[in-house]
N, C-alpha and C positions, 0 to 999 in steps of 0.2 A: 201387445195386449189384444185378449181375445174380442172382436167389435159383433159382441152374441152378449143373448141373457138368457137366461135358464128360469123357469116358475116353477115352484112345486105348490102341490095341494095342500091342504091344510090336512092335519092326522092329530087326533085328541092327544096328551101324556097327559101323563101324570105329573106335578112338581116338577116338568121339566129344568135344566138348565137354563140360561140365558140365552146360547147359541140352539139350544132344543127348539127354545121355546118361537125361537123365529123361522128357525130352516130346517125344521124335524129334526127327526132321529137319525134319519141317515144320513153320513156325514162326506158322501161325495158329492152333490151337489156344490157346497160351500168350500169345496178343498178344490174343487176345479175353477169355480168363482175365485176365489182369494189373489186379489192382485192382480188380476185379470180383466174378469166383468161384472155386470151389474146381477144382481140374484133378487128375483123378487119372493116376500113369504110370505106368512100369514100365522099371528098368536092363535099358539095349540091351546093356551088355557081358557078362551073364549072372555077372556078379558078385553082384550080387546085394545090394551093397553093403558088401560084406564085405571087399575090399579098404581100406577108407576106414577101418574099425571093426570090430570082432567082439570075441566074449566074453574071447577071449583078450589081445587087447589092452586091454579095460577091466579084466582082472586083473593086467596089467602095470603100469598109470598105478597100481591101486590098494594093492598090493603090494611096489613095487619103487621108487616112483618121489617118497618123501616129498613128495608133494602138498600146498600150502598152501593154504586157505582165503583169495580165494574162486571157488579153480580149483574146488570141488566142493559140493553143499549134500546134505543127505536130506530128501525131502518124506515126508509122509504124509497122504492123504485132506485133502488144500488145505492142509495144517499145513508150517513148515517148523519143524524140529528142530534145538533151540539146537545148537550146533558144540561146545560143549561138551560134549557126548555124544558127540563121536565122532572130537575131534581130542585129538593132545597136546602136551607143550611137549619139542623138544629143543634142544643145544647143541652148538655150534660154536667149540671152545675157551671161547674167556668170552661168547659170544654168545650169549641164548635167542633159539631162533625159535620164535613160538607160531602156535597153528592149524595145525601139519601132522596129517595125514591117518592114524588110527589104524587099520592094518588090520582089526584084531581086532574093534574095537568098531563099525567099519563095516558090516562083513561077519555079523555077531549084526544087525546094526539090520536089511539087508537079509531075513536069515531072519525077521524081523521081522514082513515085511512093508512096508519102505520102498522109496521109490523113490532109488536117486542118478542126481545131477543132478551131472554132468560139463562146468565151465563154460568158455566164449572157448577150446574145444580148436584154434579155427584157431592159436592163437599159441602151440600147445607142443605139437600132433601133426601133424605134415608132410604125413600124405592130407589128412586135414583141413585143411591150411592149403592146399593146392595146390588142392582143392576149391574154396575158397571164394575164390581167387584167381580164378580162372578164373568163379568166374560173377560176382563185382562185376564182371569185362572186361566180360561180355556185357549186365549188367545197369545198370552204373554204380553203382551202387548199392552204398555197403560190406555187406560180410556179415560172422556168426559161426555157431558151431556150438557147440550142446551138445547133452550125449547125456542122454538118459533111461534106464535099466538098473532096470525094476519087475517086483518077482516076478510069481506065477502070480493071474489075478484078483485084483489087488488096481490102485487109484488113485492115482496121486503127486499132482496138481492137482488141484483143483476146479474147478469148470466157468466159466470166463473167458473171456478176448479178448485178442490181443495187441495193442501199436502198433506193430507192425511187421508183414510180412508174412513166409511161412517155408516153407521149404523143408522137408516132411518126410523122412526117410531110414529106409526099416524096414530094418532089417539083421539081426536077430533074434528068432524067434514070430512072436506076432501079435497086434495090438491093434485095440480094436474106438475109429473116431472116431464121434461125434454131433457134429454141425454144424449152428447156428441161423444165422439171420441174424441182421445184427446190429443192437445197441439203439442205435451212436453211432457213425455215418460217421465213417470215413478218419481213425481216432484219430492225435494226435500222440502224441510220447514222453511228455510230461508228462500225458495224459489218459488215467489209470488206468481201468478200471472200475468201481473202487474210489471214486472221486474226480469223476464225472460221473453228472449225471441226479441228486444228493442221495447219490450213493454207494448204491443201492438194492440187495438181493438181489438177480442176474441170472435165479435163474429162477423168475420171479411167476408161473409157470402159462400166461404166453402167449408161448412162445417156438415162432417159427417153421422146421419142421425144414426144413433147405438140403441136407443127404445124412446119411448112415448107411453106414461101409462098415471094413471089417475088410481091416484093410495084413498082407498077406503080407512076409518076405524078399524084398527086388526091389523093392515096391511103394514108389511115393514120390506126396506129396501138395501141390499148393501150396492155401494159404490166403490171402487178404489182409489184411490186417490189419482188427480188427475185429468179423471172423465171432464169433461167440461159441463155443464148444466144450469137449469133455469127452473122456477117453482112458481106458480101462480096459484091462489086459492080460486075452486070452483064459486059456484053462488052462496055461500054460506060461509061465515066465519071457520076459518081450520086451526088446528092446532098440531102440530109435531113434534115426537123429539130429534132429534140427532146425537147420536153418541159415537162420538170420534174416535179412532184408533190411530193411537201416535205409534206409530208403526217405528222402531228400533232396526238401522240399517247399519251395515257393515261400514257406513262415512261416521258413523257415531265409535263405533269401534275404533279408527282412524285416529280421530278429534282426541280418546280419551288416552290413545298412545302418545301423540303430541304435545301432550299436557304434561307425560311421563319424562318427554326426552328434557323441557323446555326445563329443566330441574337442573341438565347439565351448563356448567358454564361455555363450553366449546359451542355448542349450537344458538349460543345468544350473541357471538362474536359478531362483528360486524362484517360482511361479505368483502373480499381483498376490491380494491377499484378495479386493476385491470381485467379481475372478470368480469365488473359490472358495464366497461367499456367494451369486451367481447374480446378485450386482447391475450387472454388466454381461456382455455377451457376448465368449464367448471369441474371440483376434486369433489366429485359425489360422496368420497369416502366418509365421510365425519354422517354424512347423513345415514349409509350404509351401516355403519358402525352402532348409530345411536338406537336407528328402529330395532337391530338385534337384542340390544341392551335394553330398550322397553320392553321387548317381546319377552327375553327373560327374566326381567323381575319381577315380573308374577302371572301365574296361570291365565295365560286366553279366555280358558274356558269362565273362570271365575270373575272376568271383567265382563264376559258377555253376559252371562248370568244375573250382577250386578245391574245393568241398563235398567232403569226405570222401576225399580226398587222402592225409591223412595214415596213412588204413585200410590202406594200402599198405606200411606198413613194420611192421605185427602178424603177417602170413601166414606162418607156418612154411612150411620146403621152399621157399619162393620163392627162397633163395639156397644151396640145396643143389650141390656140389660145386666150391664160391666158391675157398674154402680152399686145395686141392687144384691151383688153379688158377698160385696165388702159391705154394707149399710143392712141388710134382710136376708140374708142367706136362706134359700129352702134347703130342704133336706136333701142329703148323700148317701143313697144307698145303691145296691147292686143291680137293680131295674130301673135306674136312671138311664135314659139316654141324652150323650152329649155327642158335639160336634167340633172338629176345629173351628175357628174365625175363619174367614176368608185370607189370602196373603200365604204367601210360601214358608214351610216351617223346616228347618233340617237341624239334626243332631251334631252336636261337639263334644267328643269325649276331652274332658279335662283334669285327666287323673284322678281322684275319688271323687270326684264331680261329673255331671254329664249335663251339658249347657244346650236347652234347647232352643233357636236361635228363631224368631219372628222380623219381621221388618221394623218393630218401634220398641223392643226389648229381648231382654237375654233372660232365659229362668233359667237357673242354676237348681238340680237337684243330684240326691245320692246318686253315686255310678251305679246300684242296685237295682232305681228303677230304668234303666236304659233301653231291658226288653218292655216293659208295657208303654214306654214313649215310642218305643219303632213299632207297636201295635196302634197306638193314637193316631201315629203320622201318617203309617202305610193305611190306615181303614179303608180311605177314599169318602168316607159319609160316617152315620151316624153308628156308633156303637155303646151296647151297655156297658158300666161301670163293672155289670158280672165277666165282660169278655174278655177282664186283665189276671182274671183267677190263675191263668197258667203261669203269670210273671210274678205277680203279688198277692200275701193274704187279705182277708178282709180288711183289718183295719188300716192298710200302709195303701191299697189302692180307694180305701175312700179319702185320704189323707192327699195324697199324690192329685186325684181330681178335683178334689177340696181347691188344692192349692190353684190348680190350671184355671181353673173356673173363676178365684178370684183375682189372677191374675190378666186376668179376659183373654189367654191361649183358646179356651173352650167356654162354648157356650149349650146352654141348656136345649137338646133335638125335641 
């Protein structure tokens, strides 16, 4: 891993991307960064990040919005603080629900000197989910987002590594990051810091410094997973997001072969004793055998592809104005422009059918409209309803969008 950080300057777009909108348009800084080093940016839309989150919206989640446990945690100085400090029990006719979210005793823990830890907001706040929508597109990669909200000079963490890698988001103050390199490449999920090298204190005294730099509003930082790091708020209460990349490895590839073979009865058998006493050598064959046998029944590429898949039906906002679609229809004419949803779409031809396939449904339509669904899918963005004329008449392509639209495939650009 490379022990460098690269900064680029801020440059205005337009409606950038997700990944635009942090690390410009030009896209070798962050392809040299990725997996490597730290990248610092800065929001092109002069947002600032404020649209995605702000103070006022984490007083609303916390406030208004009976929050349960474990949409939320409180750290303090690397401690997390039992929930029982700071949730309560209500009810719902005859049903308790416990762990929801105690204003009051939140909000004392915060003056406190706590940090809350605002958890998975892509699956219950819409920027955030749309956020995070948009750079798994770009990234492949599923994402989440939680927010960190720590008063004035004071620590929520102590100083770790994650297995993933993250998107920072400063949206409020300003926090100062310290960043080593790290003690144990390109950790999986399961390889805590905690839990690798004897589980040792991470800072024996020879930690090597990778940057030092203090995140304004605007300012956003990638990490890879690994770095080791520590975050303290300046003098003023800060606020952040973090939006994680569950980065999909060739041991996840592995895991979902083994899943395949573990099907055969031969690979369940019990290993013979006298190889388990050393007194003859292991017959690798059955293992040899079974991996071919996974490997063949069914496409590589199609298992790789599959990985994290299902991240796709978590993103809030992804199916925003779905509803409205089936209940208030506007109108469908040929100066409409739509868009796809966010989430990977590809074609099945199913003999006079041609099944368009989404991550949380199949639309089945005529095999006639096939060309103006490989004009929808290939667009890349938005197109009118007129720019299906080559594939379909008037009335089977407002029919055809009709349909997509209230099947939430597309939404209104």
């Amino acid at each position: 891993m490379v022990a460098a950080t690269t900064t680029v300057a801020p440059t205005p777009e337009a409606d950038p991307s997700a990944l635009t909108r942090c690390f410009g348009s030009d896209p070798e800084p962050f392809e040299q960064a990725w997996q490597r080093a730290p990248l610092v940016g800065h929001d092109r839309t002069g947002a600032a990040f404020a649209d995605l989150l702000d103070l006022d919206a984490v007083d609303e989640l916390v406030t208004t919005r009976a929050l349960r446990h474990p949409a939320f945690r409180l750290v303090h100085e690397g401690e997390t603080r039992p929930r029982s400090a700071y949730t309560t029990t209500r009810r719902w006719g005859a049903t308790r629900y416990e762990g929801v979210i105690d204003p009051v005793r939140t909000i004392a823990a915060l003056a406190d000197g706590a940090t809350l830890v605002l958890q998975a907001l892509q699956t219950y706040w819409a920027p955030l989910g749309r956020f995070c929508a948009d750079l798994h597109a770009e990234l492949g990669h599923p994402t989440q987002a939680n927010a960190y909200l720590t008063p004035a000079t004071e620590r929520g963490l102590g100083l770790h590594y994650d297995t993933h890698d993250v998107v920072v988001l400063q949206a409020e103050g300003h926090k100062r990051w310290e960043v080593f390199a790290p003690r144990f490449e390109v950790p999986l999920g399961g390889q805590h810091w905690s839990k690798v090298g004897g589980g040792t204190d991470l800072d024996d005294g020879d930690l090597t410094p990778v940057l030092e730099t203090v995140l304004a509003p605007g300012d956003c930082l990638y990490l890879p997973r690994g770095l080791v790091h520590r975050v303290v708020s300046e003098d003023e209460p800060s606020l952040h997001v973090t939006v994680g990349v569950h980065v999909k490895t060739w041991h996840d590839v592995l895991e979902g072969l083994l899943a395949v073979a573990a099907e055969d009865v031969s690979v369940r058998e019990a290993l013979p004793a006298a190889v388990l006493r050393g007194e003859e050598p292991v017959d690798i064959g059955v293992l040899e055998r079974q991996l071919k046998e996974a490997l063949g029944s069914s496409s590589l590429d199609d298992r790789v592809t599959a990985l994290g898949q299902g991240a796709w039906t978590q993103y809030a906002g992804v199916h925003e104005g779905a509803l409205a679609e089936v209940l208030d229809p506007g109108p469908v004419d040929d100066h409409l422009r739509v868009a796809l949803r966010p989430g990977p779409v590809r074609l099945r031809d199913e003999g006079e059918r041609c099944a368009l396939v989404t991550p949380d449904q199949v639309v089945r339509t005529p095999a006639r409209a096939r060309r103006a669904l490989e004009a929808i899918v290939g667009s890349g963005g938005p197109l009118r309803v007129g720019d299906l004329a080559p594939h379909l008449d008037g009335a089977s392509r407002v029919v055809l969008v009709r349909r997509l639209l209230r099947d939430g495939v597309l939404r209104r650009a």
